[in-house]
C-alpha positions in Angstrom: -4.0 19.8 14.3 -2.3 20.6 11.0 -4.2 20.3 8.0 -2.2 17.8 6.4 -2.4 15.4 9.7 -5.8 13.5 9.0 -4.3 12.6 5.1 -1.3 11.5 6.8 -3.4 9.3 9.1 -5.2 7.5 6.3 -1.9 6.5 5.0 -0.5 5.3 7.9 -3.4 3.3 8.3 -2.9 2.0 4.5 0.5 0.6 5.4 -0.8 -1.3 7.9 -2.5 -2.7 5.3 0.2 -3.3 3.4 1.7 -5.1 6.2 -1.3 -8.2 6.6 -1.3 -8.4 2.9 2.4 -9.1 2.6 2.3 -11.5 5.2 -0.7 -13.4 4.1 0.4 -13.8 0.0 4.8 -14.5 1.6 3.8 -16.7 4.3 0.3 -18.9 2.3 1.7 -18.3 -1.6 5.2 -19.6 -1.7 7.2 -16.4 -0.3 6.0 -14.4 -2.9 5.0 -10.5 -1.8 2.4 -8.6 -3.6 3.1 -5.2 -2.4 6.8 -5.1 -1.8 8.2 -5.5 -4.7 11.9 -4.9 -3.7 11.2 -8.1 -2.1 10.4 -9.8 -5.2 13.1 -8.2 -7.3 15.4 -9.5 -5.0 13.8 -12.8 -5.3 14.0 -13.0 -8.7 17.6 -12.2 -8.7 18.5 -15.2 -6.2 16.4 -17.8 -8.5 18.6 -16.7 -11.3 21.7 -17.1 -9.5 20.2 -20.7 -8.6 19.4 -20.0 -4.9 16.6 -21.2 -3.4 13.1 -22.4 -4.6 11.6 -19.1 -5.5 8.4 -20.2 -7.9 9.3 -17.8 -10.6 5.8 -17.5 -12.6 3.9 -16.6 -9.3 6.4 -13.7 -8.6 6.4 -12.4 -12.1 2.5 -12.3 -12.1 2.5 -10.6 -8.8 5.4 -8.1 -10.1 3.4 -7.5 -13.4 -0.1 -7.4 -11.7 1.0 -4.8 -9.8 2.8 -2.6 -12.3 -0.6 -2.7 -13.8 -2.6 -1.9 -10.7 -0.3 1.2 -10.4 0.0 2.1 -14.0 -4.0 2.0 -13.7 -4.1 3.9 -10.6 -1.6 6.5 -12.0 -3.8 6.8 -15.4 -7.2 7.8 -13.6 -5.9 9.7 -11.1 -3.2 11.3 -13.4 -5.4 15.1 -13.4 -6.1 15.1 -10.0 -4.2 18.4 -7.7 -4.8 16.9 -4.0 -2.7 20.4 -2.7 -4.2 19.1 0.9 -7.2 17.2 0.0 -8.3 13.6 -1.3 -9.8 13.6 -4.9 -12.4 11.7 -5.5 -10.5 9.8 -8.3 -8.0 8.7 -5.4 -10.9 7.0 -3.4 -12.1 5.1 -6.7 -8.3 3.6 -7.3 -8.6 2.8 -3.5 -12.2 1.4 -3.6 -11.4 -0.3 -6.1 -8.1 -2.1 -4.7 -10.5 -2.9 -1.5 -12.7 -4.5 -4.2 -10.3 -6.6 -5.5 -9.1 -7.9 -1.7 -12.5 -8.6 -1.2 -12.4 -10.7 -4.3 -9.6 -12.2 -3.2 -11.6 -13.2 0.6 -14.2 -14.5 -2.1 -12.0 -16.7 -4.6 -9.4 -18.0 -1.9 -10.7 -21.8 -1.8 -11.4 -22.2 -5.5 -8.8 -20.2 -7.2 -5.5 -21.3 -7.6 -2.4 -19.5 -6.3 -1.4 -17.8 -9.3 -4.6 -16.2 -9.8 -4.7 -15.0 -5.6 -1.0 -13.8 -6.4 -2.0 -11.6 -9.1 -5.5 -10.4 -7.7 -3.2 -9.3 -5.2 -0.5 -7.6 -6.8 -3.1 -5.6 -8.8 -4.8 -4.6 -5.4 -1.9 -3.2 -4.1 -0.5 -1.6 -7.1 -3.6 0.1 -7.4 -3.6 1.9 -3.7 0.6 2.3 -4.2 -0.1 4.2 -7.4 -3.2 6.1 -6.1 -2.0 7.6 -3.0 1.2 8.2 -4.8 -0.4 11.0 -6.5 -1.4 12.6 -3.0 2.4 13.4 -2.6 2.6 13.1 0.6 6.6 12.6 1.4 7.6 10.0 3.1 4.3 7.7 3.2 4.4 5.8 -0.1 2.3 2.4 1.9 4.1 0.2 -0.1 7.6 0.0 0.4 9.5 1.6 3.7 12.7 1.8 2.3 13.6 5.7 1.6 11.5 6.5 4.8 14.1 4.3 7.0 16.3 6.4 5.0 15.1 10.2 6.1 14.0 8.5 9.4 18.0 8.4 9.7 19.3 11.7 8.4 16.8 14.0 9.0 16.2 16.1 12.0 14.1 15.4 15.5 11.1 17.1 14.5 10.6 15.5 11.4 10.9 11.9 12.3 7.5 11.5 14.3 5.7 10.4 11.4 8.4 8.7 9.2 8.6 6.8 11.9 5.0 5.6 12.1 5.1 4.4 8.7 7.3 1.2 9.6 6.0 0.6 12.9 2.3 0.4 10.8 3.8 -2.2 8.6 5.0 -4.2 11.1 2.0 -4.6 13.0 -0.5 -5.3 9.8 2.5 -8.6 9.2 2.2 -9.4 12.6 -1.8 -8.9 12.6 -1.8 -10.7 9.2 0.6 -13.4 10.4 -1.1 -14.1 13.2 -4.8 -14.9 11.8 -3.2 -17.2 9.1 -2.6 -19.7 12.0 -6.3 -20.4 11.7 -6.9 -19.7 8.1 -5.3 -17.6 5.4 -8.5 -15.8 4.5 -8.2 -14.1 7.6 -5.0 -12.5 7.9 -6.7 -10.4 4.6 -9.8 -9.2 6.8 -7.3 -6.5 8.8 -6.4 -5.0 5.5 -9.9 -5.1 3.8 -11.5 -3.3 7.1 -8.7 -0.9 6.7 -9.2 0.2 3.2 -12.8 0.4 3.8 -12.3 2.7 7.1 -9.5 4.6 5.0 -12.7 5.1 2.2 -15.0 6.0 4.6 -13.1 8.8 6.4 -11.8 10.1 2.8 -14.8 12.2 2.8 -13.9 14.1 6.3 -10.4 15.1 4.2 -10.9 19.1 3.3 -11.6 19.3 -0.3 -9.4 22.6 -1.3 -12.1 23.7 -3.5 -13.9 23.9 -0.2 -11.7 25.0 2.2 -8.7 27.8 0.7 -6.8 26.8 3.7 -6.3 23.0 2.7 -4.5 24.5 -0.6 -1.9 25.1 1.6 0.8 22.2 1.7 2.7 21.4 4.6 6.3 21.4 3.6 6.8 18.0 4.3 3.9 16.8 2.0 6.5 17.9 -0.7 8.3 15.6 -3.5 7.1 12.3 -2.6 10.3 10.1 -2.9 11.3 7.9 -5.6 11.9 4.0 -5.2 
């Protein structure tokens, strides 16, 4: 196995992630996403052309919420040098968005929807900025876009894992879609067991300081991309 394969793993298994908590804040909250935030651009953009009944305040506090989750993220992680590791500063961003979605499982029947949108957006700003820094190509978690893109254009041997990265997100939205039939609270739980899995394996990712070897990047860990 190469070295880079278990960090590329753990993020795989963060999209699907992604995927149950999109589902559950779109399909329970109004259409409104949390993590994809193309999504809610877009959104915003057909409310101001007067389409649709997008509730405007909800997606704004999801969009800023999670600017701020990844602005945080970016912040404490910002001197970290993963070169084929996982700092720890990358598992507190993460533990920290699994503490908000448990906060989230917690709050669901008091709070009201504004509040759940932004808990959140913050929750998954704060894993999208985090695992950002890993710079890993390819395997942002939080948006799929550019990898449909190289999953296209690039060659045969590359596309094995670009091509995992959607195929995660669609089954945490069908997961998470699925377990909202019976209550909304538990299309979150596939995405809170996630991140907590994705925490505890963390530690099993070579620390470089440890292990010389793991200083070496794979070439396609290189230039995360943009978007």
């Amino acid at each position: 196995m190469a070295h880079g394969e278990p960090r590329v793993a753990l993020l795989i298994a963060l999209t699907f992630a992604t995927g149950s908590v999109d589902a559950v804040s779109y399909l329970t909250l109004d259409q409104v996403f949390t993590a994809n935030m193309t999504g809610n651009v877009a959104l915003l953009g057909f409310a101001a052309a007067g389409h649709g009944e997008v509730p405007l305040l909800r997606t704004g506090i999801a969009l800023l919420a999670f600017v701020a989750g990844a602005v945080a993220a970016g912040r404490l992680t910002r001197h970290t040098e993963p070169a084929g590791g996982w700092p720890g500063r990358i598992s507190v961003a993460l533990g920290a968005s699994t503490v908000l979605l448990a906060l989230v499982v917690v709050l669901w029947p008091v709070a009201g929807r504004d509040v759940l949108a932004g808990l959140l957006g913050l929750a998954m700003g704060l894993q999208g900025g985090a695992v950002r820094r890993l710079g890993v190509a390819d395997l942002p978690t939080t948006v799929i876009t550019s990898t449909l893109t190289a999953l296209a254009v690039d060659e045969p041997p590359r596309r094995r894992r670009r091509l995992a990265a959607p195929v995660a997100l669609l089954a945490g939205a069908v997961a998470g879609a699925l377990l909202i039939r019976w209550h909304p609270v538990l299309g979150l739980l596939p995405a809170l067991a996630t991140q907590a899995a994705v925490l505890a394996a963390a530690g099993a990712v070579a620390d470089p300081g440890r292990h010389p070897r793991a200083a070496h990047r794979d070439p396609a860990d290189r230039d995360p991309p943009r978007g």
